[in-house]
C-alpha positions as CSV (number, residue, x, y, z in Angstrom):
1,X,111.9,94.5,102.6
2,X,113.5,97.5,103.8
3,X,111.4,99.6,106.9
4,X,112.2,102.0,108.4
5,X,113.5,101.4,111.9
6,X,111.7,102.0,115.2
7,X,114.1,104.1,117.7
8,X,114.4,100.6,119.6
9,X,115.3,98.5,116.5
10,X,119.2,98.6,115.0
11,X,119.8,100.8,112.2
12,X,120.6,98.8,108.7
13,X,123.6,99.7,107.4
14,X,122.1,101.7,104.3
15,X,120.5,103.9,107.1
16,X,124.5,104.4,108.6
17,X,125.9,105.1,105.4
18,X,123.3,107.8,104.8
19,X,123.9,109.4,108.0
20,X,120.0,109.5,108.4
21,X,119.3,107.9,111.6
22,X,122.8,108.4,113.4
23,X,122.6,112.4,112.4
24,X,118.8,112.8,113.7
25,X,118.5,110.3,116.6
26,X,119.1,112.5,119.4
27,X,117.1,115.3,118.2
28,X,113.9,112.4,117.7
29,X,114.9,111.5,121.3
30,X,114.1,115.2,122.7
31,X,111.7,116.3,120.5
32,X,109.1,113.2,120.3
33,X,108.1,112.9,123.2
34,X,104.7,112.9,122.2
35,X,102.8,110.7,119.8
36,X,101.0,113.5,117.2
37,X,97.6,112.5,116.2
38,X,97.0,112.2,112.9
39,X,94.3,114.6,112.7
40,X,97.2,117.2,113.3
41,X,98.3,116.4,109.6
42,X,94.8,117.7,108.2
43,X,95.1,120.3,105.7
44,X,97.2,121.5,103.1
45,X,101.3,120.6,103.1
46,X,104.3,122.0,100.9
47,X,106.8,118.4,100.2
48,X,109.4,119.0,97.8
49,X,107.6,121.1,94.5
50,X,104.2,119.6,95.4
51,X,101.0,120.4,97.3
52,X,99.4,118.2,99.3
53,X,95.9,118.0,101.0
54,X,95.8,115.3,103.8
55,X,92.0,114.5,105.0
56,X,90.3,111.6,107.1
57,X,88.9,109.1,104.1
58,X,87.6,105.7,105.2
59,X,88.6,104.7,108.3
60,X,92.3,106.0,107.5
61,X,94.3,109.6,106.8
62,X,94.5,110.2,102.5
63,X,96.8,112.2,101.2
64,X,96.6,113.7,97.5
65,X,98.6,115.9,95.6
66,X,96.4,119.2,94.8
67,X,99.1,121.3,92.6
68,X,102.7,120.3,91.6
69,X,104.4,119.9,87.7
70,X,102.7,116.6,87.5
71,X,101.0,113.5,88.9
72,X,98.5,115.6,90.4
73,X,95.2,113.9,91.5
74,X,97.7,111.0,92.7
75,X,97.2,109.7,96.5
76,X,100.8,108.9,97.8
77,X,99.8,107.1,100.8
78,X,99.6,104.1,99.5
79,X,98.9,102.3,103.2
80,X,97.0,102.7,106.1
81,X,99.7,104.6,108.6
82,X,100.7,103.3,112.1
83,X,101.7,104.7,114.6
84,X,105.0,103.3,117.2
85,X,107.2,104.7,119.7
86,X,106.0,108.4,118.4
87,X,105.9,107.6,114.8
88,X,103.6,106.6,111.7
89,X,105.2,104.3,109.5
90,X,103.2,103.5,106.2
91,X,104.0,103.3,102.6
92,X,104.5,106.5,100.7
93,X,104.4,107.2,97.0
94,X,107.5,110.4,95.8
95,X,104.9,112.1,93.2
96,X,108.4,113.1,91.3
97,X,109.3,109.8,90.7
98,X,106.1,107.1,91.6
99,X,108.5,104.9,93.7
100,X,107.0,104.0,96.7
101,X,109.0,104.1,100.1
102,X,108.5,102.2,103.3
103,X,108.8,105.6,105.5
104,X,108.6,106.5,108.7
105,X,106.7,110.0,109.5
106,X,107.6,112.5,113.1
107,X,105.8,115.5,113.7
108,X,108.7,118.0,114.6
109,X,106.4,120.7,115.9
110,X,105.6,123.8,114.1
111,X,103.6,123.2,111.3
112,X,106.0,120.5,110.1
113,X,106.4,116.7,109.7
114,X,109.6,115.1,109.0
115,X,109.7,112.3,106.8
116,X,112.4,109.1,105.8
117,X,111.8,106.7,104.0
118,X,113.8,103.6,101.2
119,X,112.7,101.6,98.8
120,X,112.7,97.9,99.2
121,X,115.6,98.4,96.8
122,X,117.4,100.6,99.2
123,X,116.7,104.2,97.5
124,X,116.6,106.4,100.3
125,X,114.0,109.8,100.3
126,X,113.8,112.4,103.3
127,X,112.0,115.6,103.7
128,X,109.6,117.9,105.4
129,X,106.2,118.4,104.5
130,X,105.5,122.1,105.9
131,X,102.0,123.3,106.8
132,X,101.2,125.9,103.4
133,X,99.8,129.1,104.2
């Protein structure tokens, strides 16, 4: 399976040939310098053409899309997240598409949360989900 590495762990070679990590690892190393709680994810998010409302739900943050051109009702965390090094890591669910990615979640500050993410087949996925007004 494909995860999404840890700043300590090396960076597989679909992560190179993306440019994901190699393009964004300094700017992790200055600006998480903190570990965000996950209660700072609460609320209502903009990611890619959907809404999504993030709330506590058993033990565990939930995440479900609220408005979108479909899928909406769907909960695309499909894990319990975990934090390391600064980071949650879980298993996240593209609304667009239903794959589910092994991703890796920073708060950037700002009302936003950076996310990356592949497949176990090795499709990548990267955005921000942006606090909505």
């Amino acid at each position: 399976m494909l995860t999404a590495p840890s700043p300590d762990q090396p960076v597989p070679n679909v992560w190179k040939a993306l440019g994901i990590i190699s393009a964004t690892t300094p700017l992790v190393a200055s600006v998480f310098v903190f570990a965000a709680d996950l209660r700072d994810m609460q609320g209502r998010w903009t990611w890619q053409r959907y809404t999504v409302e993030v709330r506590e739900c058993a033990e565990k943050i939930c995440a479900k899309v609220v408005a979108g051109p479909k899928n909406v009702g769907m909960e695309i965390f499909a894990s319990k997240l975990t934090s390391t090094d600064g980071a949650w890591y879980g298993d996240v669910v593209d609304p667009e598409t239903g794959k589910t990615y092994r991703a890796r979640m920073q708060f950037t500050g700002s009302g936003t949360w950076r996310l990356d993410g592949c497949t176990t087949s090795g499709v990548c996925l990267s955005g921000e989900f942006i606090r909505a007004p």
